[in-house]
C-alpha positions as CSV (number, residue, x, y, z in Angstrom):
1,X,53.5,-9.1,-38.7
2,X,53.4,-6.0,-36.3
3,X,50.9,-3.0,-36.9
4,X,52.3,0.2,-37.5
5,X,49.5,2.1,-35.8
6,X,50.1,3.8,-32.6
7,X,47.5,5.0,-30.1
8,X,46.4,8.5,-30.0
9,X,45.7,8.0,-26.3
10,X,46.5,5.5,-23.7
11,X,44.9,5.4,-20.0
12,X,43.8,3.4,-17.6
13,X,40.4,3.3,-15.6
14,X,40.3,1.5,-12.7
15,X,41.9,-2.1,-14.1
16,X,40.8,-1.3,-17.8
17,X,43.5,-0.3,-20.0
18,X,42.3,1.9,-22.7
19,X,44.0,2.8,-26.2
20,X,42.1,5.3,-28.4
21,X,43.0,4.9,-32.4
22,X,42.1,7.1,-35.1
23,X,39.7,5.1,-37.1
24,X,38.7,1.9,-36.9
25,X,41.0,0.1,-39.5
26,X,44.1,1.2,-37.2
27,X,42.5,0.2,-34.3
28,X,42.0,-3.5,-35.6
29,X,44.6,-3.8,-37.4
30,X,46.8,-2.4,-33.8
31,X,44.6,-5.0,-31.7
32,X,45.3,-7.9,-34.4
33,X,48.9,-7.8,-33.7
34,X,48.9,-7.1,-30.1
35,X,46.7,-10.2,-29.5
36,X,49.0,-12.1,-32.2
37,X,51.7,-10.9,-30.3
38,X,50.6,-12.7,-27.1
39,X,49.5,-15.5,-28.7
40,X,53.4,-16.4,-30.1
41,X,54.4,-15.6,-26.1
42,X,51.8,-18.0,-24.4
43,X,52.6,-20.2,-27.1
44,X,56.4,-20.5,-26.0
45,X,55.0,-21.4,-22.7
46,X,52.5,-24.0,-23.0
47,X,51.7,-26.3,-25.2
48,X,48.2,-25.0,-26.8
49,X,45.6,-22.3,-26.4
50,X,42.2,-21.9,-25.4
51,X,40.6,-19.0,-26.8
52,X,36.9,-17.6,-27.1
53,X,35.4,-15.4,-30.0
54,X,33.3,-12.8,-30.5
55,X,31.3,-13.1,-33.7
56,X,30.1,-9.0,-34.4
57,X,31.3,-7.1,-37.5
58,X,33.0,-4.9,-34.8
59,X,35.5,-7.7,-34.8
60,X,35.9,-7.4,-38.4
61,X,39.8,-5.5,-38.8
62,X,40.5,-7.2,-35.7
63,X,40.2,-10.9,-37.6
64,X,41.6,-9.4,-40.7
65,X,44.5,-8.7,-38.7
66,X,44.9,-12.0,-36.7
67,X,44.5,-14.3,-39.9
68,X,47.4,-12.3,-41.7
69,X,49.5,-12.8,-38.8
70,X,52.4,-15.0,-38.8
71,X,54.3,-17.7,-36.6
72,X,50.9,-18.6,-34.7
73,X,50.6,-22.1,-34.8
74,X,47.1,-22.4,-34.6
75,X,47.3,-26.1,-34.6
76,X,47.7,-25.8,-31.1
77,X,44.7,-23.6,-30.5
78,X,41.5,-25.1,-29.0
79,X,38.1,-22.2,-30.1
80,X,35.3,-21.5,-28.7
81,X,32.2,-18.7,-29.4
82,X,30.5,-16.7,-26.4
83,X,27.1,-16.5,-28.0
84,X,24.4,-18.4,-30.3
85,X,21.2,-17.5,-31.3
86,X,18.2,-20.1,-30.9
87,X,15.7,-21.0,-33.6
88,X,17.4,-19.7,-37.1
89,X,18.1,-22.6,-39.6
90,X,21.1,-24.6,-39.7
91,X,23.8,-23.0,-41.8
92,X,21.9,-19.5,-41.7
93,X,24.6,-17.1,-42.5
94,X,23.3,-14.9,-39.5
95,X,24.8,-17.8,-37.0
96,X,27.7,-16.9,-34.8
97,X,28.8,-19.9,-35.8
98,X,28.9,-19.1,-39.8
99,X,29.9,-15.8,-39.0
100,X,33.3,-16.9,-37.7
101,X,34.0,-19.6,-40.1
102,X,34.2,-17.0,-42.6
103,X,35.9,-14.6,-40.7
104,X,38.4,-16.5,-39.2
105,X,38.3,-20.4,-38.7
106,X,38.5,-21.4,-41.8
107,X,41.3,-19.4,-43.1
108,X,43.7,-20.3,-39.9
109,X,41.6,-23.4,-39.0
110,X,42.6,-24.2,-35.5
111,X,43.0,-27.5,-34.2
112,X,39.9,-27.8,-32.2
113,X,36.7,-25.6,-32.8
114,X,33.8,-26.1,-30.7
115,X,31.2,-25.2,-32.2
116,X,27.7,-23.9,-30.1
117,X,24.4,-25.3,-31.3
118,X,21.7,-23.0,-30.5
119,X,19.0,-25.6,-31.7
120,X,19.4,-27.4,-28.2
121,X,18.9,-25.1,-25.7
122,X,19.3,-26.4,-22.3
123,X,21.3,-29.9,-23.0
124,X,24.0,-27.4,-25.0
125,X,24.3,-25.2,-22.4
126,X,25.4,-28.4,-20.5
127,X,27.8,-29.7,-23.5
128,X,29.3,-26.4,-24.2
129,X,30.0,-25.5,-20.1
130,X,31.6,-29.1,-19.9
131,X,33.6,-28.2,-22.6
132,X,35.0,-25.0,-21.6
133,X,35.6,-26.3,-18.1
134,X,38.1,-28.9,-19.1
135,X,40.6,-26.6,-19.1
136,X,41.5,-22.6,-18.3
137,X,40.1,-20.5,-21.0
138,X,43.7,-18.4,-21.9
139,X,42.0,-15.3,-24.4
140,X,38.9,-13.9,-24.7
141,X,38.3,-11.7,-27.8
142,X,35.0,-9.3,-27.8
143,X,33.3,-6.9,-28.2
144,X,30.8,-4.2,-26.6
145,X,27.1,-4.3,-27.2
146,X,25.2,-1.1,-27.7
147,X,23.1,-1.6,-24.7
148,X,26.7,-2.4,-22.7
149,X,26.1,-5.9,-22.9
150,X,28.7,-8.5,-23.2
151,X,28.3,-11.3,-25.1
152,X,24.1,-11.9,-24.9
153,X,24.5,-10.7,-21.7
154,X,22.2,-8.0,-21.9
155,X,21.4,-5.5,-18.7
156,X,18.2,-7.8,-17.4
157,X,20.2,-11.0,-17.5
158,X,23.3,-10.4,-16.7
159,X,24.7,-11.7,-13.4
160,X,28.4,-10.7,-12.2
161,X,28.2,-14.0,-9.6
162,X,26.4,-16.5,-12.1
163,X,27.1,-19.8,-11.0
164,X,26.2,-21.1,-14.8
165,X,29.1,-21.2,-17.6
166,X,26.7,-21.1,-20.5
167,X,22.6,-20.4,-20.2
168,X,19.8,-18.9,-22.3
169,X,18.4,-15.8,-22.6
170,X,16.1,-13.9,-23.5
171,X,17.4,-10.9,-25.7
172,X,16.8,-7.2,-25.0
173,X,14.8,-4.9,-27.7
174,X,17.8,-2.8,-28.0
175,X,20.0,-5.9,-28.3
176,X,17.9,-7.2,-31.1
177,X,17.7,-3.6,-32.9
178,X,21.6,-3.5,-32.7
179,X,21.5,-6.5,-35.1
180,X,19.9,-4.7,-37.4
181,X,21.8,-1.6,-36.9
182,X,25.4,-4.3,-38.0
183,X,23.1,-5.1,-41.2
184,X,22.8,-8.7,-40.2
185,X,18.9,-8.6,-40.4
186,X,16.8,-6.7,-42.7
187,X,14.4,-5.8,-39.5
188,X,13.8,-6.4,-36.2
189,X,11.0,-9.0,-36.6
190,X,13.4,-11.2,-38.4
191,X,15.6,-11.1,-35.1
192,X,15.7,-14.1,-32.9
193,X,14.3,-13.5,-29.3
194,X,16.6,-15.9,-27.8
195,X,19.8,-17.0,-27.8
196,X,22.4,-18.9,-25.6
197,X,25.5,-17.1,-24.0
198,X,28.2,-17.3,-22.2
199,X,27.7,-16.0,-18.8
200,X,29.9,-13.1,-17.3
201,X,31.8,-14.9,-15.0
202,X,32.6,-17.6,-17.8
203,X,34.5,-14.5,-19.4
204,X,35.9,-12.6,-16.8
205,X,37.7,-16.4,-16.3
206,X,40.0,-16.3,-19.0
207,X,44.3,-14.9,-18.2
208,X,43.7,-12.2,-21.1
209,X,40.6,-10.0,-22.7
210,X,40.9,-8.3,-25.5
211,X,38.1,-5.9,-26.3
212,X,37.8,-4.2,-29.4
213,X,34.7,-1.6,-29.7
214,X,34.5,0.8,-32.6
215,X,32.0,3.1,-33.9
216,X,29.7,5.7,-33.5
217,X,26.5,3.3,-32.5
218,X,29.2,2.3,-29.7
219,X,29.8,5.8,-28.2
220,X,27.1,5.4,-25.6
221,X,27.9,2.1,-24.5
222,X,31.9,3.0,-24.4
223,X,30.9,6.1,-22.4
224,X,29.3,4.2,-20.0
225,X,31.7,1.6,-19.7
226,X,34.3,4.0,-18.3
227,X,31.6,6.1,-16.6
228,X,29.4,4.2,-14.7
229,X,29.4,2.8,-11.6
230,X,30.3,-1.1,-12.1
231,X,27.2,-2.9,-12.2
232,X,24.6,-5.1,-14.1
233,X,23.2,-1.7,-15.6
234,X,25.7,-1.8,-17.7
235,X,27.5,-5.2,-18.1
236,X,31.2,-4.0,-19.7
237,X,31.9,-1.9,-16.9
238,X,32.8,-5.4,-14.8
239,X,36.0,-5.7,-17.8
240,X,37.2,-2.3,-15.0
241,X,37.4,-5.3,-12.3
242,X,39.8,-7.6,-14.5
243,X,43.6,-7.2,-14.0
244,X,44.7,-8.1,-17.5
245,X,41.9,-6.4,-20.2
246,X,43.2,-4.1,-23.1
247,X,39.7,-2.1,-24.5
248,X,40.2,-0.6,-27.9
249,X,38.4,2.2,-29.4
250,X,38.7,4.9,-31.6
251,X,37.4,8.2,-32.3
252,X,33.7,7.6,-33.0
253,X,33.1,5.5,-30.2
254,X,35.0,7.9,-27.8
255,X,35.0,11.3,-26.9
256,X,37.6,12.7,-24.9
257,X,35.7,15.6,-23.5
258,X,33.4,13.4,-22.1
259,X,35.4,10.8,-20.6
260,X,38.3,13.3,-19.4
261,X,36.2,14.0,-16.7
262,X,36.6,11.0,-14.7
263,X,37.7,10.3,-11.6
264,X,39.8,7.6,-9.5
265,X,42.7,6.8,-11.8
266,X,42.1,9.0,-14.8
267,X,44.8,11.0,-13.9
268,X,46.7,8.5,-15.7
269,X,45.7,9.5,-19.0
270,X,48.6,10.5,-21.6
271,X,48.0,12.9,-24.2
């Protein structure tokens, strides 16, 4: 299955490529088949895939898309998740983990899903980095926090030359807040404080990012992205550094009068 939807806009900054959709359903449903797309390719190449997930319901149209997709055999797909909170109940539906067995791993049910255990903490961190250091990770799928973060890798952790795969964190107020903001808490109290995550360098890794950010509550974070000088401050502008990262966004998380006034490589931007 191929979407239908074309980009409004298409540019690059710096190494980010950046497609602009008009609403949210065309932009998952556009990054859905783009990822399917490379998925089938890689596929014809090597024998199976190793492939990370962002559980946010920014990522909602884009699973939607990739479960209805066909000729993936996802039999030969090894799965990961970049992020975990610590301390909420087994089975909690707020769990990354629960999150993308709904969304997505149950429905296509890859051959091998490693699952995160945020109950623990350090000796995980261990067991998960060993895992994902067996082998090249070939797709990252994600996401943009409202504070820029990537991942839980919010501004005051976040460390472009972390030597860890996997550590845990402490999250940021505005991190926890955005939580709520997604509906997946009734208030910040209920929040966990910590979680575990995959570090920066862990994702910058992998051949191919995908990075699909929609929204209003995103705007700030997307502006900034493109904006901003690359740096902790704000952790997605490092996805400008990576040679092979598609970010997709659409009209409430971008604003064209704002971000046409960048420089470097913005000349590149098509109408």
């Amino acid at each position: 299955m191929t979407s239908v939807f074309m980009p409004e806009q298409s540019f690059t900054r710096d190494e980010l490529k950046v497609q602009v959709y008009a609403t949210r359903r065309e932009l998952g449903a556009a990054a859905g088949a783009e990822a399917a797309e490379a998925m089938r390719s890689k596929l014809r190449e090597k024998e199976g895939l190793r492939i990370v997930f962002a559980a946010a319901p920014s990522q909602n149209e884009f699973l939607e898309q990739l479960c209805q997709e066909e000729g993936i055999d996802w039999k030969r797909v090894t799965a990961f998740h970049m992020d975990e909170y610590i301390g909420l109940q087994p089975g909690a539906p707020q769990l990354f983990s629960e999150f993308l067995k709904r969304g997505i791993f149950d429905k296509v049910k890859p051959g091998v899903v490693h699952l995160m255990d945020g109950a623990n903490g350090e000796a995980e961190c261990v067991r998960y980095a060993e895992l994902l250091r067996e082998a090249p990770i070939d797709f990252v799928f994600l996401g943009i926090g409202e504070n820029g973060h990537l991942a839980f890798n919010d501004p005051p952790v976040a460390d472009f030359d972390d030597p860890k795969a996997v550590k845990p964190v402490l999250l940021e107020e505005s991190c926890r807040q955005q939580q709520v903001n997604d509906g997946c808490f009734e208030d910040v109290h209920s929040v966990p404080t910590h979680a575990l995550t995959l570090t920066i360098p862990m994702l910058m890794s992998a051949s191919l990012l995908f990075c699909m950010v929609p929204g209003l509550t995103k705007r700030e974070a997307v502006r900034s992205t493109l904006q901003a000088v690359i740096s902790t401050a704000c952790p997605a502008t490092i996805l400008r550094s990576h040679p092979n990262c598609t970010l997709y966004v659409d009209k409430e998380s971008y604003v064209l009068a704002e971000c046409s006034s960048d420089q470097n490589n913005d000349s590149s931007m098509q109408p």
